[in-house]
N, C-alpha and C positions, 0 to 999 in steps of 0.2 A: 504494500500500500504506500501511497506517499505521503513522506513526510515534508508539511509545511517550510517547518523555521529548521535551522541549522540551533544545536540545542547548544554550544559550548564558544564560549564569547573571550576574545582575548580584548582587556579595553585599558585603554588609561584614564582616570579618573582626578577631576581638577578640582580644589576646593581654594577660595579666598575667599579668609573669614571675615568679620569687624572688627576681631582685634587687632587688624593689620599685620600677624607675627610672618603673613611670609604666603606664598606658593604652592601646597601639598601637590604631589605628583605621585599617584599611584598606578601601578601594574598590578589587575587582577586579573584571577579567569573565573569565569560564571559560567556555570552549569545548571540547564536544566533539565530534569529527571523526576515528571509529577510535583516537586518542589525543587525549591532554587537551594543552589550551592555555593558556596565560595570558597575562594584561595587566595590569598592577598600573597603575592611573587616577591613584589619589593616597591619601596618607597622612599620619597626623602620629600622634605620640605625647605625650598627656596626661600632662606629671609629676603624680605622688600632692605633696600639698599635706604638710607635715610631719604634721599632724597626723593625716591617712589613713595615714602612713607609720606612726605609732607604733601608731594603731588595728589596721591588717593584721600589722605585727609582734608585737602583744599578744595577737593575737582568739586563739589556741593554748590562753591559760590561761583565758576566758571561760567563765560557767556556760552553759547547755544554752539557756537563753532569750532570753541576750544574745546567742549565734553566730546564733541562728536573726533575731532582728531585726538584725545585722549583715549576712545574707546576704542579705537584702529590702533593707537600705538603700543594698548597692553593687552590686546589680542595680538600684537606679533609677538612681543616678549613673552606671554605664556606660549606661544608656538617656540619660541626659541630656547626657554626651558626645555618644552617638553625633547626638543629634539638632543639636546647636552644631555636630559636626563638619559636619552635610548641609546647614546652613545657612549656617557658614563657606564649604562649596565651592559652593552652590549647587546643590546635585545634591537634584531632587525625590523623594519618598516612592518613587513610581511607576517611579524608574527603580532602585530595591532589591527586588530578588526574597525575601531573607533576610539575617536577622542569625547569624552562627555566632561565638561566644563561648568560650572555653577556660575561664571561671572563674578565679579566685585559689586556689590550693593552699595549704589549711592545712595538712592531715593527708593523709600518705601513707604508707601502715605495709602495701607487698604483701603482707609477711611474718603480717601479722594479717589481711590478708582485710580492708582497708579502705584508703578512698582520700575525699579531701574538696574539692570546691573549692565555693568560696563567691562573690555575685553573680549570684545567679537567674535565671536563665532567664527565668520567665512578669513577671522584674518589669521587666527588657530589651524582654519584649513589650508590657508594659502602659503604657509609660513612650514606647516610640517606635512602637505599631502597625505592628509588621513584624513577620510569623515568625520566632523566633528556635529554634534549634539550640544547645540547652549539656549540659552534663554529660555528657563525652566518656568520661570514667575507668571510674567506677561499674559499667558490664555489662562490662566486662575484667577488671577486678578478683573481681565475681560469680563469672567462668566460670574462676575460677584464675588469672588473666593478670596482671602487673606492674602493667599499666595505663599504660605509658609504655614506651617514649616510642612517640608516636601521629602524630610527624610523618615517620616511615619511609616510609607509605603513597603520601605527595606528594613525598617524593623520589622515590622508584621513577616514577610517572606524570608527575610536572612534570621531573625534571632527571635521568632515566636515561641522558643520556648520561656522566656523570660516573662518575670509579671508587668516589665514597664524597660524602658530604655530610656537613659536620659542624658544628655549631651551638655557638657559643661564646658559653652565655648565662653565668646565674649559674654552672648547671651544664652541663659540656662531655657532647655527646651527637654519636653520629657513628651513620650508616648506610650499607649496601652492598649487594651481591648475594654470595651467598657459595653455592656446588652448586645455582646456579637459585631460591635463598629469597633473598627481605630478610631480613635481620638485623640489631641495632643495638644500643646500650646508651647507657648513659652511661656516659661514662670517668672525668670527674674532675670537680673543683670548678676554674672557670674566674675570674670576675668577683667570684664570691660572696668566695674568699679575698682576688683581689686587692683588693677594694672596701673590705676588713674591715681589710687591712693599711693602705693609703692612708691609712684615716680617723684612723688611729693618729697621722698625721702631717699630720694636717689638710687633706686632700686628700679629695673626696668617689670620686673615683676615680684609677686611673695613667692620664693622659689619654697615647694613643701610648704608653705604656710607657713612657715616659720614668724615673720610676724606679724600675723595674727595672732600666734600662741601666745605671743608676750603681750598682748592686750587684754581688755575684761568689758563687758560689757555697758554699752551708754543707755540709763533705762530710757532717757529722754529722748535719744535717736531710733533704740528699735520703738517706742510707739509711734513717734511719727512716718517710719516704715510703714508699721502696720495697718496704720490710720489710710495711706493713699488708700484711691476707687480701685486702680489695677489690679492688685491683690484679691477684691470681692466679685470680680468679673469671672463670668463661665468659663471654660473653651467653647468655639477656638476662639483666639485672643495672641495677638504678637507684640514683639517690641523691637523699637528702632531707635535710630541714634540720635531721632529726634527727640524719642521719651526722655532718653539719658538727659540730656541737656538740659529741655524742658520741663521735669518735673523732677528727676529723681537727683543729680548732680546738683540741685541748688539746696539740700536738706543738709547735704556732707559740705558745701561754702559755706554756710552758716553756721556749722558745727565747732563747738569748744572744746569737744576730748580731743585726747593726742590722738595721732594716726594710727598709733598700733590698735588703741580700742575702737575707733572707726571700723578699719579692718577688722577685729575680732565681732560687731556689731552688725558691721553688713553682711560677714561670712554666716553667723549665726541667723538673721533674718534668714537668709537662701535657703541655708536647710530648713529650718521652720517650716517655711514655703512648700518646699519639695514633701516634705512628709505630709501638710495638710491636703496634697490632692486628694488622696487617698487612703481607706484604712488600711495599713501594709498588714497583714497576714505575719506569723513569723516565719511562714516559709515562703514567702511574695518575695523572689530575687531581684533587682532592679540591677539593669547591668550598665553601666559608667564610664563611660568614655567622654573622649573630647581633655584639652590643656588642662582643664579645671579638674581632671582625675588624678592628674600625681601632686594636686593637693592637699597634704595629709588632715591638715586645719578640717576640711571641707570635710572629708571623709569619716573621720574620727567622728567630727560631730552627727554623723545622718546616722552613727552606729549608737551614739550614745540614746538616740533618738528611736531606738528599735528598730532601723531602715537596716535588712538585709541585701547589703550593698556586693556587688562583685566587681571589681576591678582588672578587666582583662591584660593580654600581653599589650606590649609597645604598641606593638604595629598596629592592634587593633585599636589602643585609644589614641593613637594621631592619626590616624587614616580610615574612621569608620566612615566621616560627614562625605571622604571624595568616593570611598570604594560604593556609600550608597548611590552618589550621581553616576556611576558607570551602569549599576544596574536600572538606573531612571532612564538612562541613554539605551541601553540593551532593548529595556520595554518599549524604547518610544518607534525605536526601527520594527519592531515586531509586530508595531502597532497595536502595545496591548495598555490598561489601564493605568498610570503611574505616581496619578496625583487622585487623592480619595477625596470628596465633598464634604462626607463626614470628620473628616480633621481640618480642612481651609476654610469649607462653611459657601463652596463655591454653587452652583445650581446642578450641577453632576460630574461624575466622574471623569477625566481626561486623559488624554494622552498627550503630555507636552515637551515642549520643546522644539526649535528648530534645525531641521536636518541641513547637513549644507555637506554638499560632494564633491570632491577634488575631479 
């Protein structure tokens, strides 16, 4: 009999976060066999050089002509990683099926019916001759949907055996099954604050949490944490860098404890957060990935919290967010489902993203 689709996918998978730390470039392979499989080959993460770091954190206030030649010139540069990365590993053209790419998130405004990430797709393609797979947001956004978070999809298929998945990037996002749906949101600001407090103290991040540990808590700052609207909001529900700005970053300027107990104040709200979505079971595993896993601060406290936490290998907590965009990109050539409505809140299920062919 025939078979359709070719079941075994060789991809490279792109992630740029908000916290700016840099490029994730992964080589997986995905199998499918009644359910999906994976392999993560090998990886590494490009830091942004400073001066891409001030460019991506500026590009917001850019006029219409300068974003548009900014989002061609860091679609070649991830085309130009991606191709040092296949020559760093030695991994030939011929054994990449496709490139799938998340973009860089400038603007994300659900609430206006607009969503942006920047790093082109067709210049991914032009730059490394391999089909590339980008702009995942834009037809969820179109069809009413959030537009995020989009990596729900790959927990449900790569890691269902787990009671929740939750990603501890800039921004903390967690996903579940909840009466038979995925469902998921973003909970809080994870990396993005502590990264922001750190540098205040000359630190680029709390490496381990470490000081956090040396703070104690501000009672006057976690309730005005817990006071915000955000926090009593349903799923689905996102956050962006305009939240940070506009509401939640102006609690911590006005703030009178030292930094360390800020830091130990915001770390503790997050957990808070994370355990009140749900009543954890104590055998409800919640599996942890993303930068904000190897900090101990964080983790210690979701355990202290009765959160049966699992912390995977390396590879899998810096390369879970890109190896799920390869499987997005997988789906979206298959033309099978890869953004669910029940987690963005869009008018129905999609298949997104744009294809672009060498």
């Amino acid at each position: 009999y025939y078979i359709k689709f070719m079941n075994k996918y060789y991809v490279v998978g792109i992630m740029s976060g908000t916290s700016l730390d840099g490029i994730d470039v992964v080589w997986s392979k995905l199998c499918f066999n009644k359910t999906w499989f994976y392999e993560i080959l090998d990886g590494k993460t490009y830091g942004y050089s400073s001066r891409w770091k001030s460019e991506l954190q500026n590009a917001h206030k850019l006029q219409a002509r300068d974003l548009v030649f900014l989002d061609k010139k860091l679609g070649n540069y991830i085309g130009e990683k991606i191709n040092d990365f296949l020559n760093e590993k030695k991994i030939q053209k011929s054994q990449v099926d496709l490139i799938s790419s998340h973009g860089h998130t400038l603007f994300h405004e659900p609430e206006n019916n607009l969503t942006k990430q920047i790093g082109n797709g067709a210049y991914i393609c032009s730059t490394t001759n391999i089909k590339t797979i980008s702009d995942f947001r834009t037809i969820d956004i179109a069809f009413g949907g959030q537009g995020a978070p989009l990596v729900p999809v790959g927990d449900k298929l790569l890691f269902g055996s787990y009671k929740g998945c939750l990603n501890l990037g800039g921004i903390a996002n967690i996903s579940y099954d909840f009466k038979e749906k995925r469902i998921a949101g973003d909970v809080n600001f994870a990396n993005m604050i502590s990264n922001y407090l750190s540098n205040k103290i000359g630190h680029s991040f709390d490496k381990d949490g470490e000081l956090a540990k040396q703070g104690k808590i501000d009672g006057d700052l976690i309730l005005k944490l817990e006071e915000l609207d955000f926090y009593k909001k349903e799923f689905p529900k996102s956050l962006g860098v305009e939240d940070f700005n506009n509401w939640y970053k102006p609690l911590f300027e006005n703030c009178k404890a030292s930094l360390n107990d800020q830091l130990y104040t915001s770390g503790t709200h997050l957990c808070r957060t994370i355990k009140n979505i749900f009543n954890f079971d104590r055998n409800d595993a919640l599996l942890i990935t993303g930068g904000g896993a190897h900090n101990k601060f964080w983790i210690n406290k979701l355990k202290e919290l009765k959160v049966k936490t699992v912390v995977p290998d390396l590879k899998l907590i810096d390369f879970k967010e890109a190896l799920i965009f390869s499987l997005l990109g997988v789906l979206k050539i298959r033309n099978e489902i890869n953004v669910l409505s029940s987690v963005t809140g869009s008018l129905k299920n999609l298949s997104s993203g744009v294809i672009h062919n060498p």
